[in-house]
matplotlib code that plots the C-alpha trace (Angstrom):
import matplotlib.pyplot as plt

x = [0.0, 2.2, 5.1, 8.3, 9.7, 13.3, 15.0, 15.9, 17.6, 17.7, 19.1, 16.8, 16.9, 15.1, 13.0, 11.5, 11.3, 9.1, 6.9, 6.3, 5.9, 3.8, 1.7, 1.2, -1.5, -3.9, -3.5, -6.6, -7.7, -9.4, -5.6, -2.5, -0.1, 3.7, 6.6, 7.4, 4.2, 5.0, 8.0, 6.4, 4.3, 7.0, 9.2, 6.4, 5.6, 9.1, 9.4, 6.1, 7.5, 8.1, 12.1, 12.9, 10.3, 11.8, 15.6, 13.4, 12.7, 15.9, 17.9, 15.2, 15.2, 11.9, 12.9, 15.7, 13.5, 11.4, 14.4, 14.7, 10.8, 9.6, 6.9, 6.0, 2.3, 3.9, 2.8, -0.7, -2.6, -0.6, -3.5, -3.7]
y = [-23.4, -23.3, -21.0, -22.7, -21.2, -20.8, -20.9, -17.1, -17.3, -13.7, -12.7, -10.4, -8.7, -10.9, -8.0, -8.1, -12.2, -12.1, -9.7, -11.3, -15.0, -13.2, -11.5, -14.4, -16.5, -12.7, -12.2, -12.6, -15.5, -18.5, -18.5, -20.2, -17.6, -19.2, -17.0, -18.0, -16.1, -13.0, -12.8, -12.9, -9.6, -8.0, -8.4, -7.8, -5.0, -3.5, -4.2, -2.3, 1.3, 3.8, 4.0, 0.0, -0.3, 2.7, 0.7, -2.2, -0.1, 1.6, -1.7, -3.8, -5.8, -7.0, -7.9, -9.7, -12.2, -12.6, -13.8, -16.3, -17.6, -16.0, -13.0, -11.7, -10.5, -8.2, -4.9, -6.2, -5.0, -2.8, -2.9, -6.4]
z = [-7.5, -4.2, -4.0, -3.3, 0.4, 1.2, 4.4, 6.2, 9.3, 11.3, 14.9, 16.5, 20.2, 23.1, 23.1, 19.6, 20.1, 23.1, 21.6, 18.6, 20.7, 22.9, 20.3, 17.8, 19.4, 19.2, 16.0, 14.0, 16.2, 14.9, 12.7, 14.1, 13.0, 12.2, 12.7, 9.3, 8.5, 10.5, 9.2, 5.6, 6.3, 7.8, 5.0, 2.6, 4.3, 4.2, 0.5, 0.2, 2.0, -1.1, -0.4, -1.3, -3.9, -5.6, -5.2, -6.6, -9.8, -10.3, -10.3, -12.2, -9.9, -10.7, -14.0, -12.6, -10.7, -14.4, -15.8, -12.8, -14.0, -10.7, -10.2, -7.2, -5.6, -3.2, -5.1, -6.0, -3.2, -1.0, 1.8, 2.7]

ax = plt.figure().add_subplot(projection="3d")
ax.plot(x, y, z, "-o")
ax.set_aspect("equal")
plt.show()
């Protein structure tokens, strides 16, 4: 079953957009990486450092996005 995406829109420096244009094509070659997709393991990443999952916990917020009939596979496998 496919995940249903939202739109995020984000400003960033030029600096941080040219590196991550410029970097894109290297990554893992033989995969066309989006910047949809590097944004996705950025932010999964970021939800994955110890400080937000612990807000994440104290505010339920998982539970929260149960009651919304959504779950999430960001804390699965914190390595991939």
């Amino acid at each position: 079953m496919k995940t249903k995406t939202v739109q995020f829109r984000a400003q960033l420096p030029q600096d941080i957009d040219f590196l991550v244009r410029a970097i894109a094509p290297f990554k893992d070659a033989g995969r066309d990486w989006t910047l949809s997709d590097i944004v996705v393991e950025a932010l999964t990443e970021w939800l994955r450092k110890p400080e937000n999952r612990e807000l994440i916990e104290v505010h339920n917020i998982l539970e929260g996005l149960e009651r919304r009939g959504l779950t999430t596979h960001v804390y699965d496998n914190p390595e991939d």
